[in-house]
C-alpha positions as CSV (number, residue, x, y, z in Angstrom):
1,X,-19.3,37.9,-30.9
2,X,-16.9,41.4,-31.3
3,X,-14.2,41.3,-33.9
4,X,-12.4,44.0,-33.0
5,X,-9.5,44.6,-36.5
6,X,-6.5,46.8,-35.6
7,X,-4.9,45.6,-38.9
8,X,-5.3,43.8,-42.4
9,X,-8.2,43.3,-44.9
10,X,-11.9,42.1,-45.0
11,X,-12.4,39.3,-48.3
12,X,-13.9,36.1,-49.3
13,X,-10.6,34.8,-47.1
14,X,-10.0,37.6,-44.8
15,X,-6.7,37.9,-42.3
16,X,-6.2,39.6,-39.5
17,X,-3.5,41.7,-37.3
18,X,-3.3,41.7,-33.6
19,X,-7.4,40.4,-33.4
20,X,-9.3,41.1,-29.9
21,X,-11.6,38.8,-29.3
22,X,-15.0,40.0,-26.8
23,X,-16.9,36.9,-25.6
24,X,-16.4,33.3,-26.8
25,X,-14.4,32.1,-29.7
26,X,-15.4,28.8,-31.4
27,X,-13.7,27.3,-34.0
28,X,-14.5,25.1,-36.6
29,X,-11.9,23.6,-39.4
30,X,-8.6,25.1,-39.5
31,X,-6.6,28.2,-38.1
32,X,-3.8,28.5,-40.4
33,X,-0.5,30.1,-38.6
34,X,-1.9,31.3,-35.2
35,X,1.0,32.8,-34.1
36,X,-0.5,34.5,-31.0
37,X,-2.5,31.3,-30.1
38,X,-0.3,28.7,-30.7
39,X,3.3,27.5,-29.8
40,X,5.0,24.9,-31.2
41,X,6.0,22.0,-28.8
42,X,9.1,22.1,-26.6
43,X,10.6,18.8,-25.9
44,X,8.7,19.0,-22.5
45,X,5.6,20.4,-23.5
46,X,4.7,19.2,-26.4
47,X,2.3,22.3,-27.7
48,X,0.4,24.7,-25.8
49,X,-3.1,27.0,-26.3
50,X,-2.5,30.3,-24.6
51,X,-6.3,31.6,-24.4
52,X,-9.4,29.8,-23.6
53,X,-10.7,28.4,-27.1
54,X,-13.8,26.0,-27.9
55,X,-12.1,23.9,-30.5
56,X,-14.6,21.6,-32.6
57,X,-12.3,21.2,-35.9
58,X,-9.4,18.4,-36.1
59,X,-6.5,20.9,-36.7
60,X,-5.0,23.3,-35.4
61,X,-2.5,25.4,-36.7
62,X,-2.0,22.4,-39.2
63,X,-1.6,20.3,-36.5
64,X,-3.8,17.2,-36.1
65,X,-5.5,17.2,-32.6
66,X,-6.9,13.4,-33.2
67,X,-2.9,12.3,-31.6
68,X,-2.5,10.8,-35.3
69,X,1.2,12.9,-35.3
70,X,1.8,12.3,-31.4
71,X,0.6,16.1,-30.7
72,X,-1.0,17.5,-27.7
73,X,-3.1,20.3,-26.7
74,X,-2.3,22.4,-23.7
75,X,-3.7,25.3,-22.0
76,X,-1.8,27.5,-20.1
77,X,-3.8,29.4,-17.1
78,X,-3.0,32.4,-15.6
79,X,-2.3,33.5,-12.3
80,X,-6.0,34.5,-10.5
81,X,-3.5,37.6,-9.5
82,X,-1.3,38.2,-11.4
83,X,-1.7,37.5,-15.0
84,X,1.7,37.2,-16.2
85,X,2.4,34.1,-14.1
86,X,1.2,30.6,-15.1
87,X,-1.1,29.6,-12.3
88,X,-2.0,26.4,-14.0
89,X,-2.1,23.9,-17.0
90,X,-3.7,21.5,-18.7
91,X,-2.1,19.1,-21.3
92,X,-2.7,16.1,-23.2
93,X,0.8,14.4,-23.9
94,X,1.1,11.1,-25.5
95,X,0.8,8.3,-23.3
96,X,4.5,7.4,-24.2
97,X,7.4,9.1,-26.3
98,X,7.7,6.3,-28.6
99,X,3.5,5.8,-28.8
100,X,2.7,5.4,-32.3
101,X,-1.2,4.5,-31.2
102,X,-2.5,8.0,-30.3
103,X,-2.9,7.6,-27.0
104,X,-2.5,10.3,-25.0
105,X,-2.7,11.3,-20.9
106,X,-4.6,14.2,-19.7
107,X,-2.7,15.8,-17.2
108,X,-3.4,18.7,-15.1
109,X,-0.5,21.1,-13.1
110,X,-0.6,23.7,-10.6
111,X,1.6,26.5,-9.2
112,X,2.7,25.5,-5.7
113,X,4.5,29.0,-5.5
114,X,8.2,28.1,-7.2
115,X,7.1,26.3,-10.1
116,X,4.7,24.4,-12.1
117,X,4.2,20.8,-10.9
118,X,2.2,17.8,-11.9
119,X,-1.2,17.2,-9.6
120,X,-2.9,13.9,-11.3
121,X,-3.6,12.4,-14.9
122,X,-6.2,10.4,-16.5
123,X,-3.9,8.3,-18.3
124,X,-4.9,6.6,-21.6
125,X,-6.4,3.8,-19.9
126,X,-8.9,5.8,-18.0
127,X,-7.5,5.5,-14.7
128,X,-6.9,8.5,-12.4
129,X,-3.2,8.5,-11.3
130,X,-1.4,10.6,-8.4
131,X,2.4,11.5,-8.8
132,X,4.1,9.7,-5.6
133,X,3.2,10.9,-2.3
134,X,0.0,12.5,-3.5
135,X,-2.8,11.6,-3.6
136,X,-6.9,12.7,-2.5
137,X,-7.0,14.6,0.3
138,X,-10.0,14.3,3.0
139,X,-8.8,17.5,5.3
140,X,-11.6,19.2,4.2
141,X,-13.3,16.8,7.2
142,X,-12.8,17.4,10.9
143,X,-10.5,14.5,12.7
144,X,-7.7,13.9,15.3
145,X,-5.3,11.7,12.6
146,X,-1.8,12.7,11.7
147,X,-3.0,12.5,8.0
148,X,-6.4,12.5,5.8
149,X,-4.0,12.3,2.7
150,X,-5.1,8.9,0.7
151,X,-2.2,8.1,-1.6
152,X,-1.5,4.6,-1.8
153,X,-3.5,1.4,-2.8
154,X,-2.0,-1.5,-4.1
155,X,-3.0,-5.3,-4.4
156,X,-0.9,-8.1,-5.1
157,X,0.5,-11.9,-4.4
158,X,3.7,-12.8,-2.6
159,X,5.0,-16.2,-1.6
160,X,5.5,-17.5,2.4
161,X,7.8,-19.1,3.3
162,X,8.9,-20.9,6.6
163,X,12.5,-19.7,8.6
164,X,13.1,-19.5,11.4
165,X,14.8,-17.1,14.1
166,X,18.1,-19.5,14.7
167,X,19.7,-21.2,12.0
168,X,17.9,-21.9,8.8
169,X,16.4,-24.9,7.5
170,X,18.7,-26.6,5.3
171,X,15.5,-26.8,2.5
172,X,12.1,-26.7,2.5
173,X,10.0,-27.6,-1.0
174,X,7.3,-26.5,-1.1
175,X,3.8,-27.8,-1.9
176,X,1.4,-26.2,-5.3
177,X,-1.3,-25.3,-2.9
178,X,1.2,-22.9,-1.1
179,X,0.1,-19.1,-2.2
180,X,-0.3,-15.2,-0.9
181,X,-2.3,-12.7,-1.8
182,X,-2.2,-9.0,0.1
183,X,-4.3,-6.0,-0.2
184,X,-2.5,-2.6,1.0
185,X,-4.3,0.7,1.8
186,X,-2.5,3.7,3.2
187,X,0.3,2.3,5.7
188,X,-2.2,-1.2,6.4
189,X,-1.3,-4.3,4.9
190,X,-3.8,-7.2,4.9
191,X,-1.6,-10.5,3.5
192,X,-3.4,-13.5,3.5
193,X,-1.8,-16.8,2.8
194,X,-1.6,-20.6,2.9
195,X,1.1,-22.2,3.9
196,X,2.0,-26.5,3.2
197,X,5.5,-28.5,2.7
198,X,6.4,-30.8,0.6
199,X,9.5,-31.7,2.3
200,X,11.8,-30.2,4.8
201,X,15.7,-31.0,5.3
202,X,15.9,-29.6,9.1
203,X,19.9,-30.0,9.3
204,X,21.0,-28.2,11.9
205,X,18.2,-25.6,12.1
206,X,17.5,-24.2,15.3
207,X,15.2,-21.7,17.2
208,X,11.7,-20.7,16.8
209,X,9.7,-20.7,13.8
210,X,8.7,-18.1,11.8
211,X,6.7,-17.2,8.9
212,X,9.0,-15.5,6.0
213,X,8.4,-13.2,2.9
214,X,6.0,-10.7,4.2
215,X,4.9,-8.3,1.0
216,X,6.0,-4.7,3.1
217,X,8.2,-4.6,6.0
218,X,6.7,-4.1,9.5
219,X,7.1,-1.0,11.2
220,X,8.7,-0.5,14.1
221,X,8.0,0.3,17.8
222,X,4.6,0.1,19.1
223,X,3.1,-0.6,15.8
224,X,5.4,-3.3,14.8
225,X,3.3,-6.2,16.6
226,X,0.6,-7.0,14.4
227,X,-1.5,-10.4,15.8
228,X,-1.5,-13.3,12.6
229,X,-5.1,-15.1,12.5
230,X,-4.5,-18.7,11.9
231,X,-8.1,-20.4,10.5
232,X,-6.6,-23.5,9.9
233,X,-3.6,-25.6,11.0
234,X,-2.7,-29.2,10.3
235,X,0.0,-31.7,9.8
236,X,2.6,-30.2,12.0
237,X,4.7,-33.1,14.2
238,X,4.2,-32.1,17.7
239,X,2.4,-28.9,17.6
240,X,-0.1,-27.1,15.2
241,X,0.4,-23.5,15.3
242,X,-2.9,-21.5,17.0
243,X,-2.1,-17.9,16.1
244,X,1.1,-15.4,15.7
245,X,2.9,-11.9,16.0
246,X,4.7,-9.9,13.6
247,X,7.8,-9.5,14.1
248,X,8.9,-5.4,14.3
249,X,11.0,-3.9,11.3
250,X,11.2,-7.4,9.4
251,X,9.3,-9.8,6.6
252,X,8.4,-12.3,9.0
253,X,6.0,-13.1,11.7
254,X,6.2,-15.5,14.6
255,X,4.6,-18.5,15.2
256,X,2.5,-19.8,19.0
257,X,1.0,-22.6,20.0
258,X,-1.0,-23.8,23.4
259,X,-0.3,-26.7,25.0
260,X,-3.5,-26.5,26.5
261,X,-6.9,-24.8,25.9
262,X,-6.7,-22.4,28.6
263,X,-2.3,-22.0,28.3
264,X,0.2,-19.4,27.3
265,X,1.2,-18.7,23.7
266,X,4.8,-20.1,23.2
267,X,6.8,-19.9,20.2
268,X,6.3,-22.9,18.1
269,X,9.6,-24.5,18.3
270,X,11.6,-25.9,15.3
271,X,11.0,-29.5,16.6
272,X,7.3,-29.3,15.7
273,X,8.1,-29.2,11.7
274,X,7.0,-32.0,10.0
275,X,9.8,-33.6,7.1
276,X,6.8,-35.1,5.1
277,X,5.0,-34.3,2.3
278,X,1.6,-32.6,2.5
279,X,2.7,-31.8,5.9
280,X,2.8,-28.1,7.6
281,X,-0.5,-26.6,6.4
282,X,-1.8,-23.5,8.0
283,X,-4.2,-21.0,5.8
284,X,-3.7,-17.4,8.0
285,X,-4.2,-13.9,7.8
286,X,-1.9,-11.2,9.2
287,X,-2.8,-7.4,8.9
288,X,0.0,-4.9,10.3
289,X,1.2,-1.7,9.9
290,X,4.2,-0.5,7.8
């Protein structure tokens, strides 16, 4: 490595003036008041690193790098041309503002052109994370789809629930065994549930029944029909539901049954819910489009 001095004085503790640096610079303890490498933090940025540096010491500028004072390190990246604009950062912010554990995110930005903006974290978990709407992006591979952006993936549980398309049930309780769970990729939901009463007050209920408390809303128009997969179905009074439809722009999904092997689906009528207990109990699957 070149030290090139333009100003101050060689000694057993030597300082410089405005030092060019030829080839790599690696660091090891402290640099005391680097004016010309380091900033202090802005309320937004917490610090910054304005040249490429190899950094094996736990301070900089005073500053402890371990995240023991909720600091960060960030370097700023220029433009490939033109040097003067920031073409891209890297910074390591605390996981939270009021973090007192040293945890910190490692976030990366790019230059879309107007401004600096946020393209994906580790966070201090270890997980990769995508700001909303972003996410990996397959275009690099030939296809006919209207996107190759994945940005979305989500699993959870939700609760189903029996309505109707008339008037409402008066009640329904509903048995322990009675669960959802749903997987979501992209714009597909896969909800998979199980469905059993406890007791039902019908009152003055009316239409067709319909399964309730979808996780996502359908979509609508062509996609909005979605077929639900019934493996089991017991316990009903008349007739035991045999499969389903989604129902377009809603939470819910319709209910069929055949009154024969060989029939026509028809809407499972109101008539055919059972008041008992352990009564109603169909274990489905229903994967649609939001």
């Amino acid at each position: 490595m070149t030290i090139k001095q333009q100003g101050g004085i060689f000694g057993r503790n030597p300082t410089f003036n405005d030092v060019d640096v030829e080839g790599a610079l690696s660091v090891t303890g402290v640099i005391n008041s680097p004016i010309d490498i380091y900033e202090p933090f802005s309320s937004s940025d917490l610090g910054q690193i304005k040249d490429s540096l190899v950094l094996s010491g736990t301070e900089i500028g005073g500053i402890n790098l371990s995240g023991g004072e909720g600091c960060a390190v960030l370097f700023k990246i220029p433009h490939g041309s033109n040097s003067s604009v920031e073409g891209a950062r890297i910074a390591a912010p605390k996981a939270s503002a009021s973090d007192t554990n040293s945890r910190a995110d490692l976030v990366f930005y790019t230059n879309n052109g107007t401004a600096l903006s946020e393209a994906g974290r580790f966070n201090d978990t270890g997980n990769l994370a995508f700001p909303s709407g972003q996410g990996i992006d397959f275009s690099a591979t030939s296809g006919t789809g209207t996107s190759e952006l994945f940005s979305d993936y989500e699993e959870g549980s939700w609760s189903p629930t029996l309505t109707t398309d008339g008037t409402d049930f008066s009640s329904v309780t509903y048995d322990a065994l009675t669960s959802g769970y749903y997987t979501k990729i992209g714009d597909l939901v896969v909800a998979r549930g199980r469905l059993r009463t406890d007791a039902v007050t019908v009152g003055s209920a009316s239409g067709n029944v319909l399964i309730g408390g979808l996780p996502f809303t359908v979509g609508g128009g062509a996609t909005g029909r979605a077929p639900v997969l019934i493996g089991e179905a017991e316990d009903f009074s008349t007739n035991n539901p045999s499969g389903g439809r989604t129902v377009e722009s809603s939470v819910t999904a319709r209910l069929f049954y055949r009154s024969s092997a060989n029939g026509a689906a028809t809407s499972l009528p109101v008539s055919s819910i059972d008041t008992g207990a352990n009564k109603n109990q169909a274990s489905f699957t229903i994967i649609y489009r939001v």
